[in-house]
Backbone bond lengths (Angstrom), bond angles and torsions (degrees), N, CA, C in turn:
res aa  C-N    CA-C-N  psi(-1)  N-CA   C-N-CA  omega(-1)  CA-C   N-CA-C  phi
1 X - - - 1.448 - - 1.522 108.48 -
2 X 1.200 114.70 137.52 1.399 131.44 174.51 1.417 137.57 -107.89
3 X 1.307 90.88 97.90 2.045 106.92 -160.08 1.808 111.37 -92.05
4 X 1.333 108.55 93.49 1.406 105.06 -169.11 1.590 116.46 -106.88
5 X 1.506 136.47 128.68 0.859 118.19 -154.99 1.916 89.86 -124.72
6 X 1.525 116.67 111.86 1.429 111.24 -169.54 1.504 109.64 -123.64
7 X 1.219 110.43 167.89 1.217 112.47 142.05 1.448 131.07 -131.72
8 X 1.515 121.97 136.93 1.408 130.64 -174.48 1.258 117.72 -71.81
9 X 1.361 100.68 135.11 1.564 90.14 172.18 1.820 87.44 -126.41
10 X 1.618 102.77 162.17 1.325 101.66 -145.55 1.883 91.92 -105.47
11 X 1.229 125.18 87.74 1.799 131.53 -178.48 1.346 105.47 -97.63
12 X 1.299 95.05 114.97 1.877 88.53 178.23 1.667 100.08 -108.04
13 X 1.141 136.09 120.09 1.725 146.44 108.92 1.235 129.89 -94.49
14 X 1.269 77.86 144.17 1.750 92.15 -177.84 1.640 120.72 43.47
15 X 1.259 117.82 174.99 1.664 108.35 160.07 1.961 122.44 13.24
16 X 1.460 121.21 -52.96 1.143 147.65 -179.60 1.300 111.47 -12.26
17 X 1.227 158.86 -169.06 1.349 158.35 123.78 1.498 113.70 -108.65
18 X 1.652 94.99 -64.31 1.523 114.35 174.65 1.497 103.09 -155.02
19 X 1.119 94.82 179.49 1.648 95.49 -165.04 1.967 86.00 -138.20
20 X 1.147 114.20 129.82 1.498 132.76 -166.95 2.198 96.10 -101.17
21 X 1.516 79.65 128.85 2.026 92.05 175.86 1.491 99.85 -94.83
22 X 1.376 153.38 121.37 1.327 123.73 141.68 1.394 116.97 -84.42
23 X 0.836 110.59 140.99 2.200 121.29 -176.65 1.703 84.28 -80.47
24 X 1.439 123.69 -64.53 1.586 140.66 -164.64 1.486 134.28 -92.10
25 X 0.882 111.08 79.42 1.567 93.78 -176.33 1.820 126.59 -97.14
26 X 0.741 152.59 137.87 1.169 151.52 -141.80 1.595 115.01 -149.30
27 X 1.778 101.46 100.03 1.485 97.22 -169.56 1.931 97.86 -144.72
28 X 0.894 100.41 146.61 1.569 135.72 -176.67 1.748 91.66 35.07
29 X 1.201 112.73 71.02 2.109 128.94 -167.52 1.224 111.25 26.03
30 X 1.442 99.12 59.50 1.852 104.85 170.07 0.991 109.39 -152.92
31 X 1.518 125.63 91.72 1.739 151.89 161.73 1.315 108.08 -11.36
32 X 1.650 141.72 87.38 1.658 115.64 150.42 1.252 112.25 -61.90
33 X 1.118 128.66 149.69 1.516 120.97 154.83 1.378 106.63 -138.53
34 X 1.658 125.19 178.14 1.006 147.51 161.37 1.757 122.19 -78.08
35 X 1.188 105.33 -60.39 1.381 148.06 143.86 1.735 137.11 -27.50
36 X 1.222 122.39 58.70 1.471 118.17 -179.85 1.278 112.36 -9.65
37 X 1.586 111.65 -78.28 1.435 107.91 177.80 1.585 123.92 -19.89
38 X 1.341 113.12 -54.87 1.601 104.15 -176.38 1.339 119.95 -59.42
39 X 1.887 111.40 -36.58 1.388 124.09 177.81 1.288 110.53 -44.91
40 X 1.731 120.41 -57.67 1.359 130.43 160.10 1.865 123.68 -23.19
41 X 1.419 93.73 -60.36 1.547 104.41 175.17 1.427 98.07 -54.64
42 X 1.207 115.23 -69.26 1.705 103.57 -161.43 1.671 120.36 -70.22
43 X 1.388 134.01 -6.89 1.147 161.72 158.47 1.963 87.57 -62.63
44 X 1.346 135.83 -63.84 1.083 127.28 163.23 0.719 124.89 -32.96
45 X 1.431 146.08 -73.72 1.459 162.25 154.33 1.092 125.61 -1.98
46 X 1.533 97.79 -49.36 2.111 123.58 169.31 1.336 82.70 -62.09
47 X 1.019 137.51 -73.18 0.961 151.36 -127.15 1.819 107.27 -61.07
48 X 1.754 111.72 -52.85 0.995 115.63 -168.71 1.377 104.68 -95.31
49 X 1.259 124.50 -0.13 1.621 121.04 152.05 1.159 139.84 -88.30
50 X 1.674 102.14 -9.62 1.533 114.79 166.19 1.176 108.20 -80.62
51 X 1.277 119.88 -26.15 1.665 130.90 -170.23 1.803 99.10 -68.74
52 X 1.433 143.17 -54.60 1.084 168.22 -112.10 1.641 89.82 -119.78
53 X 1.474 120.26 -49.01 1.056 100.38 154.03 1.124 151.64 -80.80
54 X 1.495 106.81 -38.90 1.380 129.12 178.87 1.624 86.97 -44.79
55 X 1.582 138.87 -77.40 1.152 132.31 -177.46 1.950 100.98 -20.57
56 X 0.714 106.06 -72.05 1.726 108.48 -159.40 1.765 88.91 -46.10
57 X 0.906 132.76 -53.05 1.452 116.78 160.50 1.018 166.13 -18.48
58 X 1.232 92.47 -55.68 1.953 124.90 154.40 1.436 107.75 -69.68
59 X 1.925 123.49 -54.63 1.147 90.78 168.75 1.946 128.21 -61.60
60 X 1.124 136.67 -27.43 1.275 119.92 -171.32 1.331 101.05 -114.15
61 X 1.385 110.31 63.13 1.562 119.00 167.90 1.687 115.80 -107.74
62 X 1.188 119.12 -19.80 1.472 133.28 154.28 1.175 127.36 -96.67
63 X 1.891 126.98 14.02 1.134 131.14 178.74 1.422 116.07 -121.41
64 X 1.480 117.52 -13.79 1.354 123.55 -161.68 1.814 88.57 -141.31
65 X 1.489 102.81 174.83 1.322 116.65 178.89 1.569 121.41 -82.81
66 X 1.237 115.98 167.57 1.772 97.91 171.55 1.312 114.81 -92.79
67 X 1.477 132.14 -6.47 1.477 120.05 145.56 1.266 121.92 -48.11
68 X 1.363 125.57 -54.01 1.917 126.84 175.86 1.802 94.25 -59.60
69 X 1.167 122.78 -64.27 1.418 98.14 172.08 0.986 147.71 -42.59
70 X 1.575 111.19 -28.13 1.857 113.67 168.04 1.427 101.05 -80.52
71 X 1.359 114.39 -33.85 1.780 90.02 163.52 0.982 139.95 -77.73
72 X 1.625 118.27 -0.99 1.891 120.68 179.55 1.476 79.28 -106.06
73 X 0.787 131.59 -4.12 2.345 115.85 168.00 1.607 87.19 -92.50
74 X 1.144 149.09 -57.13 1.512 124.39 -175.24 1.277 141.17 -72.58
75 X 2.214 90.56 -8.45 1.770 79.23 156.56 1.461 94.55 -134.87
76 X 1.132 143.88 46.01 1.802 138.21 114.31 1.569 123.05 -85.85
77 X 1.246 109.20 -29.79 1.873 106.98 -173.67 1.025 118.30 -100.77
78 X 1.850 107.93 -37.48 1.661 108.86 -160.59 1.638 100.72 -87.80
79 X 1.413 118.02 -5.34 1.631 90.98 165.53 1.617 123.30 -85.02
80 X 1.298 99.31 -17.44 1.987 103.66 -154.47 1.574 70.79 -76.09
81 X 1.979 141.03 -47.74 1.660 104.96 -171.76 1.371 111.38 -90.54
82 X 1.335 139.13 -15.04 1.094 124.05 162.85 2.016 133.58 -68.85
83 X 1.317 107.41 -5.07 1.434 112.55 -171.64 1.473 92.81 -100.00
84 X 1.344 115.32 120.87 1.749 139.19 139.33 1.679 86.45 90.23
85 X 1.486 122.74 13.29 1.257 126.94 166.56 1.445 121.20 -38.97
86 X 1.621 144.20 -17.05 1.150 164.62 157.38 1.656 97.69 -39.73
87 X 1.826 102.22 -54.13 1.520 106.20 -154.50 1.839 110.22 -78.22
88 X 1.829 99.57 -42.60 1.385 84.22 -161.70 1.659 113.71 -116.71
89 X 1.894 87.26 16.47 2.003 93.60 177.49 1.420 123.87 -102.83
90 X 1.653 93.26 23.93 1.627 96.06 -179.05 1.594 95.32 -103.77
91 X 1.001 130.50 36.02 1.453 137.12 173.44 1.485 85.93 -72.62
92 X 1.883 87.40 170.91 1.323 113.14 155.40 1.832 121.71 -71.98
93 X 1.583 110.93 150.54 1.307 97.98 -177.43 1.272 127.74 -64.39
94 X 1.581 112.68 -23.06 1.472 117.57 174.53 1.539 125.49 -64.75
95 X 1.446 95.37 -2.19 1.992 103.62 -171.42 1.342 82.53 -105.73
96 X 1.662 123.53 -51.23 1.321 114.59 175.08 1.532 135.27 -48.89
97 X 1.636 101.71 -2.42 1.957 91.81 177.53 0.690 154.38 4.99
98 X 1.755 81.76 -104.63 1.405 144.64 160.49 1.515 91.65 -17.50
99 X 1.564 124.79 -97.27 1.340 142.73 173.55 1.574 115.29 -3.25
100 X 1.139 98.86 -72.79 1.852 140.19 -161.06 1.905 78.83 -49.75
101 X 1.485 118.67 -67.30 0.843 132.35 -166.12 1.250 127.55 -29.88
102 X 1.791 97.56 -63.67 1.228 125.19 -169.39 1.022 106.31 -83.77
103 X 1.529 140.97 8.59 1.171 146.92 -165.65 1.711 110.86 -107.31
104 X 1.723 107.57 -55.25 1.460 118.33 146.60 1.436 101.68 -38.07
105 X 1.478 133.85 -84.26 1.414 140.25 -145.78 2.113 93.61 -37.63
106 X 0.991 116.50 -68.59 1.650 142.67 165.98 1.558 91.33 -22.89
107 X 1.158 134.69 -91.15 1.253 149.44 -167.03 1.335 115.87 -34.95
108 X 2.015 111.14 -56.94 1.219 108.24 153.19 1.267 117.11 -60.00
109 X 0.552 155.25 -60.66 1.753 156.02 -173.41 1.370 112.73 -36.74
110 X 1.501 110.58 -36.35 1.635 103.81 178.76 1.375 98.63 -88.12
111 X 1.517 125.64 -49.56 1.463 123.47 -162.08 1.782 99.94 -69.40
112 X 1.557 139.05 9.79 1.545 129.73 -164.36 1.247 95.50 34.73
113 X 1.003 144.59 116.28 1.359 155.02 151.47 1.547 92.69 -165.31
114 X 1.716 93.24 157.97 1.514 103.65 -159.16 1.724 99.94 -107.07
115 X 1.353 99.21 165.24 1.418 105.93 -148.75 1.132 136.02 -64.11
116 X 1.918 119.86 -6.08 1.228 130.17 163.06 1.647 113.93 -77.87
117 X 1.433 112.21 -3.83 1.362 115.70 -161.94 1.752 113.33 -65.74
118 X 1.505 116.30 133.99 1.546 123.30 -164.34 1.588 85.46 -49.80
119 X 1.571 119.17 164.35 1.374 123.20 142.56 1.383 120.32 -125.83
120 X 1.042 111.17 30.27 1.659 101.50 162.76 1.104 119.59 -94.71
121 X 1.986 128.97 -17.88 0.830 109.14 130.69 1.533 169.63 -86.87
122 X 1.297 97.99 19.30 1.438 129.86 145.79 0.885 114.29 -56.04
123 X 1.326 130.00 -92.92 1.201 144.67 -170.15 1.926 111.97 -26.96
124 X 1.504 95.42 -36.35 1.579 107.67 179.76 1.743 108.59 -60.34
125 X 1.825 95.80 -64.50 1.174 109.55 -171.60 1.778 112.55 -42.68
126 X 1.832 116.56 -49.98 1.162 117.66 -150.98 2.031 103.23 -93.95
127 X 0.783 96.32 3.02 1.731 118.67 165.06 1.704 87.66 75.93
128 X 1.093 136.12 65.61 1.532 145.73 164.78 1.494 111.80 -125.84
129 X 1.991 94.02 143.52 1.750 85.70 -175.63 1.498 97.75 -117.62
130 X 1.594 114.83 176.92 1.435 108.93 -169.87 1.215 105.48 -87.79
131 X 1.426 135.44 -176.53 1.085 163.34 145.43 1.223 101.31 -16.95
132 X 1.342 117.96 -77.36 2.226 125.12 -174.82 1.503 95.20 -49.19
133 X 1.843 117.51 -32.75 1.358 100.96 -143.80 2.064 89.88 -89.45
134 X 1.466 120.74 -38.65 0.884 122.23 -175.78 1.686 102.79 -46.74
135 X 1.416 120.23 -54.06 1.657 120.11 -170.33 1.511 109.05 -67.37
136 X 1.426 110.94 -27.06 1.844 102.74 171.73 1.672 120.38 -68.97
137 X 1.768 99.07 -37.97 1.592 116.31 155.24 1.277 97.78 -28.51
138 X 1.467 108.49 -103.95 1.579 118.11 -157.43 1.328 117.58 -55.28
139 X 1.100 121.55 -5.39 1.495 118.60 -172.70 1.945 90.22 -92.14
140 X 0.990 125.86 -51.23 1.397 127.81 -173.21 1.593 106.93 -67.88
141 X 1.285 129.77 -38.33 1.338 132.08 152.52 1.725 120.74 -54.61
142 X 1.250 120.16 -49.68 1.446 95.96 153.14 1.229 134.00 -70.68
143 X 1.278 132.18 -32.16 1.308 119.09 146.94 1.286 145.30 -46.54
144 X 0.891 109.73 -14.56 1.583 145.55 160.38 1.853 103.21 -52.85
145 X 1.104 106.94 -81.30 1.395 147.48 -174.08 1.677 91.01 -37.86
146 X 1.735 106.64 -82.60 1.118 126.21 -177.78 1.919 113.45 -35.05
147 X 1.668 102.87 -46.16 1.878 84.88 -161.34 1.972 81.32 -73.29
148 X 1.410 113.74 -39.14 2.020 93.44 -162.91 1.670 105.40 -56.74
149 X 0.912 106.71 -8.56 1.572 96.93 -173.08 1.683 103.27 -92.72
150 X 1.261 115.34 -37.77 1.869 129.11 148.58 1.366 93.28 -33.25
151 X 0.895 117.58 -64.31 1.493 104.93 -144.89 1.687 103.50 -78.58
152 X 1.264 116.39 -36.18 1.146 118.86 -172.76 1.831 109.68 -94.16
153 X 1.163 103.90 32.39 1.563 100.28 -175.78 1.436 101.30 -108.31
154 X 1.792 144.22 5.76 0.938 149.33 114.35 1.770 119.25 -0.99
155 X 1.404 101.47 -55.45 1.686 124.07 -176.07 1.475 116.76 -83.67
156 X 1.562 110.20 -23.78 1.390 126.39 -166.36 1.331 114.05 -158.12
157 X 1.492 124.43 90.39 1.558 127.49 -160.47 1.652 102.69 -85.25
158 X 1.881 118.27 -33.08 1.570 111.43 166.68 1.452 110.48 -47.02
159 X 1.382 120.23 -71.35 1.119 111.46 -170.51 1.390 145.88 -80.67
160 X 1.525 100.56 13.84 1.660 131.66 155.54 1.661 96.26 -70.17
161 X 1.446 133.99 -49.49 1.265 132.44 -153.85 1.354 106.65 -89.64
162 X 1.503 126.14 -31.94 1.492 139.88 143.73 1.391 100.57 -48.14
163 X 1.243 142.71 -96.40 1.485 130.15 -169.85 1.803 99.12 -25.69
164 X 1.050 84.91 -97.68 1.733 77.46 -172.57 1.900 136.06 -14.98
165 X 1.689 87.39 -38.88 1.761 81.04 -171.93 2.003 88.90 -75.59
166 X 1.160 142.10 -38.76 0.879 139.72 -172.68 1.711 130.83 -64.70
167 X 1.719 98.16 -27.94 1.198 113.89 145.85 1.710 135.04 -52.05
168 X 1.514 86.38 -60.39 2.112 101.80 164.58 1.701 110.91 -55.55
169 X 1.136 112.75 -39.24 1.601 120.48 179.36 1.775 101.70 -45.18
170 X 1.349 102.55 -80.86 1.574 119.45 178.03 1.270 116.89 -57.46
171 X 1.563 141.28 -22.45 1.401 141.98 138.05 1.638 102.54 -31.87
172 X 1.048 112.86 -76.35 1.425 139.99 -137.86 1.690 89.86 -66.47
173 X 1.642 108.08 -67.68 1.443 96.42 -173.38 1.621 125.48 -66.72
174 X 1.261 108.93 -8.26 1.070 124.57 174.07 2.003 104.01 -68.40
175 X 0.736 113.16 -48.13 1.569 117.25 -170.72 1.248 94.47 -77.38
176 X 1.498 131.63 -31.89 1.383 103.92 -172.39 1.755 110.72 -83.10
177 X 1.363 113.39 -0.83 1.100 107.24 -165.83 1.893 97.74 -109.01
178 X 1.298 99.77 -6.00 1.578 75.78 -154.65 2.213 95.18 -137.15
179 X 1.231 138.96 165.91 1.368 121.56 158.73 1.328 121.53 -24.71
180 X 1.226 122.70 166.09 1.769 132.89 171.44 1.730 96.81 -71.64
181 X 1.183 101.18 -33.65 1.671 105.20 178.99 1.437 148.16 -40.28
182 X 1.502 75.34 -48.02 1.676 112.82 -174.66 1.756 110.25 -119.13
183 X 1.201 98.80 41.62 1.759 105.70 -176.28 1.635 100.73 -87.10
184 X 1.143 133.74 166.35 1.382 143.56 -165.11 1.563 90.91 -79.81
185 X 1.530 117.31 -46.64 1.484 104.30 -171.21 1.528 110.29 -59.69
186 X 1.416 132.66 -27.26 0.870 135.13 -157.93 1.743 111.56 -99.77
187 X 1.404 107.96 -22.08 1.099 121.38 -172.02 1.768 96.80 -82.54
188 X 1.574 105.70 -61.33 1.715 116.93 -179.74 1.727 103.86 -43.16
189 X 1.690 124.35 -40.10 1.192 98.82 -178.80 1.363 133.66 -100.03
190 X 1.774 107.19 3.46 1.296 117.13 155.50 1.874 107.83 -65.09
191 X 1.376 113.17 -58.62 1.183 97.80 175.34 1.458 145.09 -53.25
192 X 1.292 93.08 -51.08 2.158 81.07 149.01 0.909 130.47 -80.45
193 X 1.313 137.21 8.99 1.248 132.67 146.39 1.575 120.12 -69.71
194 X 1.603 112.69 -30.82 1.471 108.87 164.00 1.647 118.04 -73.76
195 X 1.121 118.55 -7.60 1.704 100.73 -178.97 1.168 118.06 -101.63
């Protein structure tokens, strides 16, 4: 379902009537926006569903093992940061917190360790990656994706032109959300350039 929240501005050419802006678009619970602020809101959202679980965590962290716990964190936590993670984890880290936070909070919770406890080495021990590390993941996996489909668009020129518009998509929203710096294009070709 497609939840769009716009405003029109009224351009008439040709045939035309008006031509509709959306600032928001809202598709399968993942916020586009124009607008930081909204990014924020939906960065919330993660936020209060990781929370909802992570709770269910803590309670059965002295009742069950930490194997059943790394499996109720991979299917309550690890989707809300791994799904459409491309779009809204190229934030800044300070919007990222929240997240970052609740992600440690989880970590302790499976490993019993008490609440000042480091988690990176956790995170090592229980074979989980963070938040930065999941979005460098997927960002290097679509890039990945993107040059074989380059390469093979010789054989198939539609879906060279599909790669591409889908490439410009994730450029694009990336810049509106984040520095020229830290744009996905820029990020995807530092990252394959590091591996």
């Amino acid at each position: 379902m497609l939840n769009l929240s716009c405003t029109t501005c009224t351009i008439r050419y040709g045939n035309f009537n008006s031509i509709s802006y959306f600032q928001t678009v809202r598709s399968l619970n993942t916020a586009l926006s124009t607008a930081s602020r909204q990014q924020d809101n939906h960065i919330q959202q993660v936020a209060s569903k990781l929370s909802k679980n992570i709770g269910i965590l803590a309670k059965l962290k002295y009742t069950v093992s930490q194997k059943v716990l790394c499996l109720i964190y991979n299917s309550l936590v690890l989707p809300y940061l791994a799904y459409c993670n491309l779009v809204w984890a190229c934030n800044s880290t300070n919007k990222l917190k929240s997240v970052v936070i609740l992600q440690k909070r989880a970590v302790r919770n499976i490993a019993k360790v008490d609440y000042r406890a480091h988690t990176s080495p956790l995170l090592k021990k229980l074979d989980l990656l963070k938040v930065t590390d999941i979005c460098c993941f997927q960002t290097a996996l679509f890039m990945f994706k993107f040059l074989v489909r380059e390469r093979s668009a010789l054989a198939d020129p539609y879906c060279h032109s599909a790669w591409i518009s889908v490439g410009v998509c994730v450029c694009l929203s990336a810049t509106l959300r984040s520095n020229i710096s830290e744009t996905k294009g820029a990020r995807g070709s530092v990252t394959m350039g590091s591996l």
